[in-house]
C-alpha positions in Angstrom: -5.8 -11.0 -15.5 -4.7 -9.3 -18.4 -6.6 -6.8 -20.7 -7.6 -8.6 -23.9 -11.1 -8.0 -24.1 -11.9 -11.3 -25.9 -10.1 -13.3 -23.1 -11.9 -11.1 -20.3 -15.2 -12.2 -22.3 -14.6 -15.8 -21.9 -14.7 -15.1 -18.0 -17.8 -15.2 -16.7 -16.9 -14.0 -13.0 -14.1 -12.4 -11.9 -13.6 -10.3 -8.2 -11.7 -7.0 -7.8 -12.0 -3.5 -6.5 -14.2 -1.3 -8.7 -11.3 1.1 -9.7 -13.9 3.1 -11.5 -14.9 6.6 -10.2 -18.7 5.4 -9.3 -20.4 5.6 -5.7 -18.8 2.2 -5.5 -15.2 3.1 -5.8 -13.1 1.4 -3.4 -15.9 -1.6 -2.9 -14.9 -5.4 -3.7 -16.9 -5.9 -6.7 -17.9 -9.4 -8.6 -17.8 -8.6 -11.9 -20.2 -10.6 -14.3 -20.0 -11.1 -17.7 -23.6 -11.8 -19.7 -26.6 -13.2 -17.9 -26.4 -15.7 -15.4 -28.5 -17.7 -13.3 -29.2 -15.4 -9.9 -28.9 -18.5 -7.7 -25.1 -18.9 -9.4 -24.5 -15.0 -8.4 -25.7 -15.6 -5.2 -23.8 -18.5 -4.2 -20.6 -17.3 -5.5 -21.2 -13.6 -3.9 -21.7 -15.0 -0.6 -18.9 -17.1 -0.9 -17.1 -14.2 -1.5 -18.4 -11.7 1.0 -19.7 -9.3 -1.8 -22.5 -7.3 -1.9 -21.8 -4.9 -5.1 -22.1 -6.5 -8.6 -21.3 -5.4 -12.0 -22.7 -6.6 -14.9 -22.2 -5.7 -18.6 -18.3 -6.6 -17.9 -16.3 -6.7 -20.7 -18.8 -5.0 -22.9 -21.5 -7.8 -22.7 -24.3 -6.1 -22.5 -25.7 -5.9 -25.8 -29.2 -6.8 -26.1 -31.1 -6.1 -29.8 -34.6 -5.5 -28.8 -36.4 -5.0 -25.0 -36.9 -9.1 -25.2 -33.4 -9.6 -25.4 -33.2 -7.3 -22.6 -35.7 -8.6 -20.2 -33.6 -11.2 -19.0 -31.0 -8.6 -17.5 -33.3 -7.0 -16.1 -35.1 -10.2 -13.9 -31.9 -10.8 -13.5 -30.6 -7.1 -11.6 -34.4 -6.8 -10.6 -34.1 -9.8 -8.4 -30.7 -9.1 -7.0 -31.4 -5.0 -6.0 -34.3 -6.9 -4.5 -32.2 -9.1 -2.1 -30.5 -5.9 -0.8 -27.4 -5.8 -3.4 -25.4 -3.2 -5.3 -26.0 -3.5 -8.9 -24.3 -1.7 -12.0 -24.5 -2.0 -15.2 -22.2 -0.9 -18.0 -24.4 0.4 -21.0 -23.7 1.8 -24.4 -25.7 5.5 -24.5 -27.2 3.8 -27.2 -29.5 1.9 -24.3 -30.6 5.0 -22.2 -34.3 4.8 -23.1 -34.5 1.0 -22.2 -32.5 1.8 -18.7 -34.1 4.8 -17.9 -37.6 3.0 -18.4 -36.6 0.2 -16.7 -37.5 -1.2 -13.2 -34.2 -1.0 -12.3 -33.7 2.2 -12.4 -36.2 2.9 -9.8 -33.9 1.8 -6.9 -31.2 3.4 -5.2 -29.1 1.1 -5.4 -28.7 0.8 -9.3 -25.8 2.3 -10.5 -26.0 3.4 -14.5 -23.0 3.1 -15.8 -23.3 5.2 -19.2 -20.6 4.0 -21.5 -20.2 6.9 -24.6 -17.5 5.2 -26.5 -15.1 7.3 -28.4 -12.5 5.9 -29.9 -9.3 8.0 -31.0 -10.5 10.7 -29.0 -7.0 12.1 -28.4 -6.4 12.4 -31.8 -9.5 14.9 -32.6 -8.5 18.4 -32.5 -8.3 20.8 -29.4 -12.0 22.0 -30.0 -14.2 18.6 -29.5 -17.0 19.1 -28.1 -18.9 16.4 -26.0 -22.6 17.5 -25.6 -25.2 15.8 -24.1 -28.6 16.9 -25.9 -32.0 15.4 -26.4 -33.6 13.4 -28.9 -34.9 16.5 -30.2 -35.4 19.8 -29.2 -37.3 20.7 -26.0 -38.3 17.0 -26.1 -37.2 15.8 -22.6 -34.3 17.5 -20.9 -34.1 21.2 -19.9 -31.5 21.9 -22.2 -28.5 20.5 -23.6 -24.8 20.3 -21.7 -21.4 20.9 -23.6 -17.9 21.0 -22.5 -14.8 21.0 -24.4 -13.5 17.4 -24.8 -10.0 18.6 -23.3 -11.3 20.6 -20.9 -13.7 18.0 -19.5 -11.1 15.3 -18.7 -9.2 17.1 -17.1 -11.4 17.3 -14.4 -12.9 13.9 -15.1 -11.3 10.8 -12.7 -8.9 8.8 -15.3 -8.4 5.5 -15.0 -5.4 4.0 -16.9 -5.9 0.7 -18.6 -3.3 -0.6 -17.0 -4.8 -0.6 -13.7 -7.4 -2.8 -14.7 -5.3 -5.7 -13.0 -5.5 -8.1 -9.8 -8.6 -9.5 -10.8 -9.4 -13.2 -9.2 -11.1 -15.1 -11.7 -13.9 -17.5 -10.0 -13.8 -20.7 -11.7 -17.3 -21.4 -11.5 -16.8 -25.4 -11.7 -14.5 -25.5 -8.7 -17.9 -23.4 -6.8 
């Protein structure tokens, strides 16, 4: 599968090794792309022999307000209930609605904080990343900085081109 995002988008499941450096590196991984029906997941990740799902592939987890967010999370809640793996690929900008969710609660929900910076290479050698609070003193201890440079070099890279061998499941064929 190649790496167009809005071609990736129009797949709703494909199956690959999370190449990603998670607790689930390494694990065969059906990736899912919006909200689906659980009993579809199930089906096709038994027929597949997979118990670690991924949704918010392909950027498509977006939702406006906590209603529009419900849904994912009957959706995970049910899964992590029948004994699965389930991450979920976030903007930052949806850290209050994961961290108050229900699905945050289990061990086997895997946050998958996406900051996206775009360009990044091209701002000077003294970015800063820091992760703060919403204001000060309001929830965390402090706040955490590193140099941009400095902290991916010790960060796991993962080259877009890896993002390949991918086995779309053709739901209608299920």
């Amino acid at each position: 599968m190649d790496l167009d995002t809005k071609k990736r988008q129009q797949v709703i499941y494909f199956v690959g090794t999370e190449i990603e450096d998670t607790c689930l590196r390494g694990e065969q991984t059906l990736f899912i792309v919006g909200i689906r029906p659980v009993e579809e997941i199930l089906k096709i990740s038994q027929q597949q022999n997979i118990k670690c799902l991924y949704f918010g592939t392909s950027q498509s987890f977006n939702p406006a307000t906590l209603e529009d967010y419900k849904p994912w999370e009957n959706m995970m809640q049910s899964l992590l209930e029948k004994d699965y793996w389930v991450s979920l690929d976030f903007g930052i900008e949806h850290i209050q609605t994961i961290i108050n969710s229900s699905v945050n609660k289990h061990s086997k929900f895997v946050p998958m904080i996406s900051a996206k910076i775009p360009n990044y290479q091209t701002l000077n050698k003294n970015a800063t990343l820091k992760i703060d609070d919403t204001t000060w003193g309001h929830s965390n201890s402090g706040v955490w900085s590193r140099n941009l440079n400095d902290l991916t070099q010790v960060m796991h890279y993962t080259d877009w081109s890896e993002y390949v061998g991918d086995t779309i499941i053709d739901t209608d064929t299920q």
